[in-house]
Backbone as CSV, one residue per row, in Angstrom:
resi,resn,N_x,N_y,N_z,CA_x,CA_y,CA_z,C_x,C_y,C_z
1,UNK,188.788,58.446,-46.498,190.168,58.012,-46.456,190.984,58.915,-47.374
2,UNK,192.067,59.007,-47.068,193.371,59.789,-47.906,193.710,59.331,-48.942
3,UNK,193.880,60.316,-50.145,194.141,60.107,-51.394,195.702,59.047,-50.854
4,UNK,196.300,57.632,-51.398,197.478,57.197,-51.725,198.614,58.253,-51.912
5,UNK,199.505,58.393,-51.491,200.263,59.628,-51.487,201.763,59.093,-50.890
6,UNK,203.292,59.157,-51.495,204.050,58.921,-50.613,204.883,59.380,-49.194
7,UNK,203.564,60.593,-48.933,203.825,60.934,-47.721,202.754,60.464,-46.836
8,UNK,202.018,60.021,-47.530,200.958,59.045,-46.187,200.975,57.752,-45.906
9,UNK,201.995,57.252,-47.080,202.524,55.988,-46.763,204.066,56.083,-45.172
10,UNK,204.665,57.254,-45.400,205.727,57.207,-44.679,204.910,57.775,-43.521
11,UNK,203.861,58.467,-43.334,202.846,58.766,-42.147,202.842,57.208,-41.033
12,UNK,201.801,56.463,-41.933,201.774,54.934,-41.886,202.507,54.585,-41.159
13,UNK,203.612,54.067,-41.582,205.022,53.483,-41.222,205.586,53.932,-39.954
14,UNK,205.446,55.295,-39.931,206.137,55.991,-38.818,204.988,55.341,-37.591
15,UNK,204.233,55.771,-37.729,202.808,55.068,-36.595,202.748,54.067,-36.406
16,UNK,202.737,53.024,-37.275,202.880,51.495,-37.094,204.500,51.339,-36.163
17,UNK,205.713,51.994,-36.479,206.526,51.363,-35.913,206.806,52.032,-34.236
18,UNK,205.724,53.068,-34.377,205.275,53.970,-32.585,205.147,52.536,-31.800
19,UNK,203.815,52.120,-32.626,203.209,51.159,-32.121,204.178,49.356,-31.477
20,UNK,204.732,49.659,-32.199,205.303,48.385,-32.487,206.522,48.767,-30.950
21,UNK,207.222,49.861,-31.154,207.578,50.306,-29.565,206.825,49.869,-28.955
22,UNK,205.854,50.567,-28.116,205.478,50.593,-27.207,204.526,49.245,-26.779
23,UNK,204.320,48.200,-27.796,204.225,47.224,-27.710,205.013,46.321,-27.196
24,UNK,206.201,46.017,-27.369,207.587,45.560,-27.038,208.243,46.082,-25.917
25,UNK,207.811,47.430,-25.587,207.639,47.700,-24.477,207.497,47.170,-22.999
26,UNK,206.391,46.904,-23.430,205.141,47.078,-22.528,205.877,45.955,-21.127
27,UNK,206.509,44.386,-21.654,206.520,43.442,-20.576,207.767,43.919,-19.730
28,UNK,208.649,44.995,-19.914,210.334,45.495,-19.409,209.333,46.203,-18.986
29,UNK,208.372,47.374,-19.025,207.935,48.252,-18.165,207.233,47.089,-16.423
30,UNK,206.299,46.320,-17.418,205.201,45.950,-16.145,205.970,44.800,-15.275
31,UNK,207.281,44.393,-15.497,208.183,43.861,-14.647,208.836,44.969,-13.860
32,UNK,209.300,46.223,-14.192,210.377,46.876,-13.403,208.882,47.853,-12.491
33,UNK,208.127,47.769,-12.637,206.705,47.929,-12.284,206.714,47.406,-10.955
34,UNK,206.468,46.006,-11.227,206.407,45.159,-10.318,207.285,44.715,-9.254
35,UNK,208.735,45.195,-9.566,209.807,44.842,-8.868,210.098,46.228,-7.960
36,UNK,209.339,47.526,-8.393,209.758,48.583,-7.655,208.478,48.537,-6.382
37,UNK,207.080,48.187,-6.835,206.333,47.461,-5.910,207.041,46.611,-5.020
38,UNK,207.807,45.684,-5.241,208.047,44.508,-4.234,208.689,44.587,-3.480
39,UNK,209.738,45.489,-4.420,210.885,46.783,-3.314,210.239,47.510,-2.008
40,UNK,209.660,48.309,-2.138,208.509,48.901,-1.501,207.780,48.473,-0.387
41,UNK,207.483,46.976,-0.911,206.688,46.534,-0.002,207.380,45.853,1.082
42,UNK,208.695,45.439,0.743,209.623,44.499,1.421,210.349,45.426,2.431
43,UNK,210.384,46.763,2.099,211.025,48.287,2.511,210.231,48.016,3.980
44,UNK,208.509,48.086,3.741,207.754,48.761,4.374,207.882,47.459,5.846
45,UNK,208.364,46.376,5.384,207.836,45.112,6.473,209.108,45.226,6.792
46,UNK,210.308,45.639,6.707,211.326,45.882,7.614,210.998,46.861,8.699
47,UNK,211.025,48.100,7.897,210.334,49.101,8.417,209.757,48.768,9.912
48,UNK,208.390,47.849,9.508,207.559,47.589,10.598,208.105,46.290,11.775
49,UNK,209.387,45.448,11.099,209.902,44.834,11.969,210.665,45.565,12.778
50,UNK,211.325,46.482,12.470,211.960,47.535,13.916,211.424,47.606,14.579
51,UNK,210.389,48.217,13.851,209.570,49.053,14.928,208.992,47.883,16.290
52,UNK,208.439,46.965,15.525,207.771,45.828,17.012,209.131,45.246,17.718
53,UNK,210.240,45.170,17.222,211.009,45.146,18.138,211.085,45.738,19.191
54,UNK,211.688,47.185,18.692,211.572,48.622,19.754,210.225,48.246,20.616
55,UNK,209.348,48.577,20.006,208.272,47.729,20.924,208.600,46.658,22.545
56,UNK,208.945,46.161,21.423,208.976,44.712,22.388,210.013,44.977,23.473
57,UNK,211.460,45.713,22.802,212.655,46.008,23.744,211.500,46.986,24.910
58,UNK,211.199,47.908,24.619,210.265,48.883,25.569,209.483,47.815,26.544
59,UNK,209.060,47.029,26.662,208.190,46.487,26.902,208.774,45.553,28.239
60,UNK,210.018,45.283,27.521,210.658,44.043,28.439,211.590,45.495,29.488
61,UNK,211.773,45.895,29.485,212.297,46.739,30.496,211.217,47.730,31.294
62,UNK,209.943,47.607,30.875,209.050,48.362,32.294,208.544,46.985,32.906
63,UNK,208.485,45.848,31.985,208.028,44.579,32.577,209.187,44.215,33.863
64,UNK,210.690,44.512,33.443,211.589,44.467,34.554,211.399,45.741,35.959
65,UNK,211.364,46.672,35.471,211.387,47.765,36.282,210.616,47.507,37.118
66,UNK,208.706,46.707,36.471,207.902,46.665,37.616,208.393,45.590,38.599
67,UNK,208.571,44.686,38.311,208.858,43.380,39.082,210.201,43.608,40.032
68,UNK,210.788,44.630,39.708,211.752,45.119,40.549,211.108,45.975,42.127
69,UNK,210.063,46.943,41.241,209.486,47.510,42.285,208.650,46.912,43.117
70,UNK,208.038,45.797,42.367,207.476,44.676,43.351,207.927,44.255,44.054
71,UNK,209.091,43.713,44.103,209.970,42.465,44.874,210.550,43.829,46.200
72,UNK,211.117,44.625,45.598,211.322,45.610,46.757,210.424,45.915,47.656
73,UNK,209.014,46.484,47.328,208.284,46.498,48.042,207.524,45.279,48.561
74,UNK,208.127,44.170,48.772,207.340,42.745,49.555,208.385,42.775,50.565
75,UNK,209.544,43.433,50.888,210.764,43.063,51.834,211.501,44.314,51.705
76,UNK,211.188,45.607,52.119,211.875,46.628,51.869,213.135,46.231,53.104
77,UNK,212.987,45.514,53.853,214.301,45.716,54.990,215.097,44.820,54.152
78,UNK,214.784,43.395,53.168,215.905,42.929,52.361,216.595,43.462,51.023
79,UNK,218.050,43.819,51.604,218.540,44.459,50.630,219.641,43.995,50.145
């Protein structure tokens, strides 16, 4: 250990109050943490609700198109 000295006392001090930051820290970090996660994740399930829409819009118009071409072709003389 280090000779007592009043520059290893102000060493000390300076380190202890690092500490004491990043302690106090710590719960403002692992919330804005968590909230840029939730952001993210809430981003991503919009995201994926378009998309199955589009989907779904796609879907309902070849489902029409066929049933069109069906019905035409059971009675091509009714027009």
């Amino acid at each position: 250990m280090a000779e007592p000295t009043p520059l290893n006392g102000q060493i000390t001090d300076a380190v202890t109050q690092s500490n004491v930051t990043v302690l106090g820290s710590a719960p403002a970090t692992a919330l804005g943490s968590l909230l840029q996660v939730t952001a993210h994740a809430m981003g991503l399930m919009m995201e994926n609700a378009v998309s199955n829409q589009q989907q779904m819009a796609i879907l309902g118009q070849a489902v029409t198109a066929s049933a069109v071409a069906a019905v035409t072709k059971a009675n091509p003389d009714a027009r």
